[in-house]
PyMOL commands that place a pseudoatom at each C-alpha (Angstrom):
pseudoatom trace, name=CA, resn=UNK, resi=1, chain=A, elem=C, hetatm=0, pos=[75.668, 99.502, 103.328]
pseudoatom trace, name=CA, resn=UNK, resi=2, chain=A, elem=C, hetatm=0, pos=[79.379, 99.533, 104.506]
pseudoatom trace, name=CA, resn=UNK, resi=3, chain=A, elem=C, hetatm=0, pos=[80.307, 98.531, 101.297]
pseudoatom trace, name=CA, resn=UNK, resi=4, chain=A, elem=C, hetatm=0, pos=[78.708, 101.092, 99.454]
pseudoatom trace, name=CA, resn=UNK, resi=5, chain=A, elem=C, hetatm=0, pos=[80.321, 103.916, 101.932]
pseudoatom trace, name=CA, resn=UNK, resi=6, chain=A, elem=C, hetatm=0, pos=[84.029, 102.422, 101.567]
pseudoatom trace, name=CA, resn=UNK, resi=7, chain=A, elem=C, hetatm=0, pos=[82.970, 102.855, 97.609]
pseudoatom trace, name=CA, resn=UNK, resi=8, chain=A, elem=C, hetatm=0, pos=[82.374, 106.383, 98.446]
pseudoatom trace, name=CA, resn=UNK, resi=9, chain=A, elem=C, hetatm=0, pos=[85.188, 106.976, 100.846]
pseudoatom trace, name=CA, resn=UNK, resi=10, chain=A, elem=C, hetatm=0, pos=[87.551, 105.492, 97.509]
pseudoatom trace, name=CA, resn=UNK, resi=11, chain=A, elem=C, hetatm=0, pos=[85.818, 108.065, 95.521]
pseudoatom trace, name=CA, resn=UNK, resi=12, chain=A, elem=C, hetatm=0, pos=[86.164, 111.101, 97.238]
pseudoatom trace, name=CA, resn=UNK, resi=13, chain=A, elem=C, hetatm=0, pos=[89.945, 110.050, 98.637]
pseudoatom trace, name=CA, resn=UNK, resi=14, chain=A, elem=C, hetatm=0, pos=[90.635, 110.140, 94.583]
pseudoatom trace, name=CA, resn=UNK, resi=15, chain=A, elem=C, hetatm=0, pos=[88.894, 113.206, 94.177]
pseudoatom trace, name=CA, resn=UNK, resi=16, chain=A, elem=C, hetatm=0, pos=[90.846, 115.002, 96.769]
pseudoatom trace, name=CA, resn=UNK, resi=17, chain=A, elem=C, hetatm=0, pos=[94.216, 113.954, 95.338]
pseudoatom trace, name=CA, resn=UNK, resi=18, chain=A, elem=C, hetatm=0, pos=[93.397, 115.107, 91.880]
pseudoatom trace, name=CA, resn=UNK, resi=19, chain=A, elem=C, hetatm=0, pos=[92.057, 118.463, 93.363]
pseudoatom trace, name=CA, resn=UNK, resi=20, chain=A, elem=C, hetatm=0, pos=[95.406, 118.423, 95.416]
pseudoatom trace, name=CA, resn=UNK, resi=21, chain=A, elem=C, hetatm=0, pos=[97.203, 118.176, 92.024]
pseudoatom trace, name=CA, resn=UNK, resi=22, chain=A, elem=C, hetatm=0, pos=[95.305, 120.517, 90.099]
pseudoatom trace, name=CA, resn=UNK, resi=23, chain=A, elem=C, hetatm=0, pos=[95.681, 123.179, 93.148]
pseudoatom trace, name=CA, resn=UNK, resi=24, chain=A, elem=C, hetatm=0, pos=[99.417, 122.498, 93.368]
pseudoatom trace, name=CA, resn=UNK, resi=25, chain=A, elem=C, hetatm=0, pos=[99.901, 123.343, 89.994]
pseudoatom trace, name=CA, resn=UNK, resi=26, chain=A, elem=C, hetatm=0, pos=[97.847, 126.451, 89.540]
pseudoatom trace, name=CA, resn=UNK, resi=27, chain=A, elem=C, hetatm=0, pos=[99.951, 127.316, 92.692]
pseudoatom trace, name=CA, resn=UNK, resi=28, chain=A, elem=C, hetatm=0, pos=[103.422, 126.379, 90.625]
pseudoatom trace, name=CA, resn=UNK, resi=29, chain=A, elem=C, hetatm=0, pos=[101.924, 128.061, 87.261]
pseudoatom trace, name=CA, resn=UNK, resi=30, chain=A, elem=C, hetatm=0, pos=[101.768, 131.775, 89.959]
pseudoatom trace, name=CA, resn=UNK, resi=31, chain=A, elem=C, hetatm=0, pos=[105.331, 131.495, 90.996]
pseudoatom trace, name=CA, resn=UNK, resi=32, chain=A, elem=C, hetatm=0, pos=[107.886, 133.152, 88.775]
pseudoatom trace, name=CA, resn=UNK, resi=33, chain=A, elem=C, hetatm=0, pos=[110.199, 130.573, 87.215]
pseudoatom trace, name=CA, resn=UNK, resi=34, chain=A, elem=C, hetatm=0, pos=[112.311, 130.917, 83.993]
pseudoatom trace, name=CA, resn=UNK, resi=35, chain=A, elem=C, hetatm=0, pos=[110.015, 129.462, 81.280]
pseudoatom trace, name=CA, resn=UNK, resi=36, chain=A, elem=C, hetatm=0, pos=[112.641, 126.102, 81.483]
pseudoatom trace, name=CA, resn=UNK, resi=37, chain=A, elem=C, hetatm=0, pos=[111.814, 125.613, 85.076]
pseudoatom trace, name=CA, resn=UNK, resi=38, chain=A, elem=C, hetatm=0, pos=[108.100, 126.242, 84.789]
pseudoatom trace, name=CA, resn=UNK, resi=39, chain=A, elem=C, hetatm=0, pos=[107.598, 123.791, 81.781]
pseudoatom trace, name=CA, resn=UNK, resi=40, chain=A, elem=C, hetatm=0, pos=[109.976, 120.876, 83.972]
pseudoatom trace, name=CA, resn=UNK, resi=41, chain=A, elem=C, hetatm=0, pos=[107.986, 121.564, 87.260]
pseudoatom trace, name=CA, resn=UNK, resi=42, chain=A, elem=C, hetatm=0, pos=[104.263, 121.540, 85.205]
pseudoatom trace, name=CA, resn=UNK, resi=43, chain=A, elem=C, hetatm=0, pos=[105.404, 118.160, 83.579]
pseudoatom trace, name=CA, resn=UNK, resi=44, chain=A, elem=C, hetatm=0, pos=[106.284, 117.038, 87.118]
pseudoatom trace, name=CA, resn=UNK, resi=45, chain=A, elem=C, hetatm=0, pos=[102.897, 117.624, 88.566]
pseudoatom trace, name=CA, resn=UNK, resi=46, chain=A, elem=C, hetatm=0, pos=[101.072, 116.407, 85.975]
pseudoatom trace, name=CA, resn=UNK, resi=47, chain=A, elem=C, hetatm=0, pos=[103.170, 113.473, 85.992]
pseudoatom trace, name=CA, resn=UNK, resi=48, chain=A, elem=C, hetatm=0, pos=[102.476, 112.728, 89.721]
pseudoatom trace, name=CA, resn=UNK, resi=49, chain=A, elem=C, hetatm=0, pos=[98.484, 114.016, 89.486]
pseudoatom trace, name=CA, resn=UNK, resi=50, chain=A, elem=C, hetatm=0, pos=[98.326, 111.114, 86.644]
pseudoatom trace, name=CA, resn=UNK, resi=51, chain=A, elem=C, hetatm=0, pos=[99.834, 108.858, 89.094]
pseudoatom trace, name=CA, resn=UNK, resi=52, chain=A, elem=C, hetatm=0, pos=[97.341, 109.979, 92.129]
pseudoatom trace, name=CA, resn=UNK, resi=53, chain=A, elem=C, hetatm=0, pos=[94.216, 109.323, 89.735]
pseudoatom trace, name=CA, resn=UNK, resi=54, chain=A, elem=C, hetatm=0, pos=[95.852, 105.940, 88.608]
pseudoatom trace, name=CA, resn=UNK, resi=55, chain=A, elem=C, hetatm=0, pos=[96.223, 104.220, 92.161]
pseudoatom trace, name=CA, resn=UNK, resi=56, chain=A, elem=C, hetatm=0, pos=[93.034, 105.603, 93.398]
pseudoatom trace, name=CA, resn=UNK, resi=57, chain=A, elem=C, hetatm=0, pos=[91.401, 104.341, 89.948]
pseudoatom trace, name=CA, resn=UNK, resi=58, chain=A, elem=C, hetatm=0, pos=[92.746, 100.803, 90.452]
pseudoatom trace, name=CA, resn=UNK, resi=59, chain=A, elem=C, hetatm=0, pos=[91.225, 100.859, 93.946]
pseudoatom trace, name=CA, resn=UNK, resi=60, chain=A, elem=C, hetatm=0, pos=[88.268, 101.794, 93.135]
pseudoatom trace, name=CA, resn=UNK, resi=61, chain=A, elem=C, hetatm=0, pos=[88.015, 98.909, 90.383]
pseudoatom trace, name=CA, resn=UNK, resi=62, chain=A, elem=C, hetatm=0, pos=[88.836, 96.556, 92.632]
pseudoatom trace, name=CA, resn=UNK, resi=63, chain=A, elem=C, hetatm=0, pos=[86.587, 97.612, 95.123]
pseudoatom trace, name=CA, resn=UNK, resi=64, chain=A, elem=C, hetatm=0, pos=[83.670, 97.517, 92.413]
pseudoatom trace, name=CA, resn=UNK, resi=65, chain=A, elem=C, hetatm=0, pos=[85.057, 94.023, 91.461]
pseudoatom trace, name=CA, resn=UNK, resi=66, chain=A, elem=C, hetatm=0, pos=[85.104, 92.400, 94.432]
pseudoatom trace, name=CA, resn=UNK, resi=67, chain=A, elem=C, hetatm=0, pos=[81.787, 93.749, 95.757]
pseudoatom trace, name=CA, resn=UNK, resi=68, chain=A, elem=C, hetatm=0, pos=[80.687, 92.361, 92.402]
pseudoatom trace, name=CA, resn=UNK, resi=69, chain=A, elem=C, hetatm=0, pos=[81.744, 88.866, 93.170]
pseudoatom trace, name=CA, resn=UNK, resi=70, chain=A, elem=C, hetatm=0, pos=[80.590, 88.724, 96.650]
pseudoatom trace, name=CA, resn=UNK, resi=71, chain=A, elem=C, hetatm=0, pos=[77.151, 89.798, 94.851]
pseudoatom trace, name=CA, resn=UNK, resi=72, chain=A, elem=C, hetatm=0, pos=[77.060, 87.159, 92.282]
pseudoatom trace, name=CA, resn=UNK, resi=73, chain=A, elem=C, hetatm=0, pos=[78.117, 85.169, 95.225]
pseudoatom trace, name=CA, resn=UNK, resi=74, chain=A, elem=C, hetatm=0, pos=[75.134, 85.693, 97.268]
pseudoatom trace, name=CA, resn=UNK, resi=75, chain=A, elem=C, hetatm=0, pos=[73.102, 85.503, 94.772]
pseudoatom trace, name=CA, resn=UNK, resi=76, chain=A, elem=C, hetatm=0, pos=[74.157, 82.066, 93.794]
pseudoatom trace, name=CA, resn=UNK, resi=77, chain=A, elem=C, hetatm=0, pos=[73.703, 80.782, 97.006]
pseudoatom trace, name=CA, resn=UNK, resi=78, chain=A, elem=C, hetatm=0, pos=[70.035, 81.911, 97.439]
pseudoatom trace, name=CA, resn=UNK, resi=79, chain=A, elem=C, hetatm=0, pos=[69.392, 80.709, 94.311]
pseudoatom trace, name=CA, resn=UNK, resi=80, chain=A, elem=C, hetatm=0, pos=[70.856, 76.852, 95.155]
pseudoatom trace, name=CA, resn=UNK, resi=81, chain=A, elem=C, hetatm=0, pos=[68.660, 77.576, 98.959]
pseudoatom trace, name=CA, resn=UNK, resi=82, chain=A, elem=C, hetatm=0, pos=[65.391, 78.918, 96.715]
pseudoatom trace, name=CA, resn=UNK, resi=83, chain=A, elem=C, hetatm=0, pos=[65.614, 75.682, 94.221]
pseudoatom trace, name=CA, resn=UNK, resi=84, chain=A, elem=C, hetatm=0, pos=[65.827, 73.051, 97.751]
pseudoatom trace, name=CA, resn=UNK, resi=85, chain=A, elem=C, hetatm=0, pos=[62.826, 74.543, 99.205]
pseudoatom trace, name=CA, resn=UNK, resi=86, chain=A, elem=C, hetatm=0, pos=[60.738, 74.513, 96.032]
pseudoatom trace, name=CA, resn=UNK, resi=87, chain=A, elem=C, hetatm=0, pos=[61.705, 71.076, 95.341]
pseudoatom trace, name=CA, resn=UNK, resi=88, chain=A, elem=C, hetatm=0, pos=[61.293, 69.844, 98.684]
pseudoatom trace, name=CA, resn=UNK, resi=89, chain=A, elem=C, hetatm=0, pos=[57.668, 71.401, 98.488]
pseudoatom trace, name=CA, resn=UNK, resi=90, chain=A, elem=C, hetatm=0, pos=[57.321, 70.010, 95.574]
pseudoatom trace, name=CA, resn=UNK, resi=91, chain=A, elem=C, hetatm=0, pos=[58.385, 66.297, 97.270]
pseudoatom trace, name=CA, resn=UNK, resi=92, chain=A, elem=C, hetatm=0, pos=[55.727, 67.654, 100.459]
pseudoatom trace, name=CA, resn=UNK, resi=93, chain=A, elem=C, hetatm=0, pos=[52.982, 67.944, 97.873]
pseudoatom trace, name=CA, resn=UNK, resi=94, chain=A, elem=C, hetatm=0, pos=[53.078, 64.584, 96.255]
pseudoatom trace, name=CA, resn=UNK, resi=95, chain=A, elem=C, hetatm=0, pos=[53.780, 63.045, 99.093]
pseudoatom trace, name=CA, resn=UNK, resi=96, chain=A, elem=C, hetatm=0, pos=[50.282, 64.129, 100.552]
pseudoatom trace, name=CA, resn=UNK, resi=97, chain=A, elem=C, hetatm=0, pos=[48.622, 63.573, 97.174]
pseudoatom trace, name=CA, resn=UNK, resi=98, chain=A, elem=C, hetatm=0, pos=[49.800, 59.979, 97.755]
pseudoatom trace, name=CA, resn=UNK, resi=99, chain=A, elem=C, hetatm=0, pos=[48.715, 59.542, 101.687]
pseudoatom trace, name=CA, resn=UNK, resi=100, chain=A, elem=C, hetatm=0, pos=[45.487, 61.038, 100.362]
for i in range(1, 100): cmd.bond("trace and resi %d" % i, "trace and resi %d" % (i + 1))
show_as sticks, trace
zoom trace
């Protein structure tokens, strides 16, 4: 469950810097700037937004990844416990069909 809330928390930590991005430059595009300055400071924030989603992407893939793994993980491990206990029932059963 943890796991799937630090997912989340990734998420919406992304989502908040792209939304601080966006806002910042609406806010630049209402200021009055020579058409020069504008163009330099949108190209700025953009550059930086793309950065903000990039980092926050990368965490969020490795967050998927590794939860991944320590799935597949698990899942291995029941599988090896799930195999002994089916053949040692399997050992239980002819064991009594020999006693018998």
């Amino acid at each position: 469950m943890s796991e799937k809330s630090e997912i989340s928390k990734t998420t919406l930590m992304a989502a908040v810097a792209a939304g601080a991005a966006i806002g910042a430059g609406i806010a630049a595009l209402y200021t009055p700037k020579s058409g020069n300055e504008m163009r330099a400071q949108i190209s700025e924030l953009s550059g930086q937004a793309c950065d903000k989603v990039k980092k926050c992407t990368r965490m969020v893939q490795e967050k998927i990844s590794s939860t991944f793994e320590e799935g597949k993980s698990a899942i291995t491990d029941k599988k090896s416990l799930i195999t002994s206990a089916i053949e040692a029932g399997r050992e239980a059963l002819q064991k009594s069909k020999e006693s018998a």
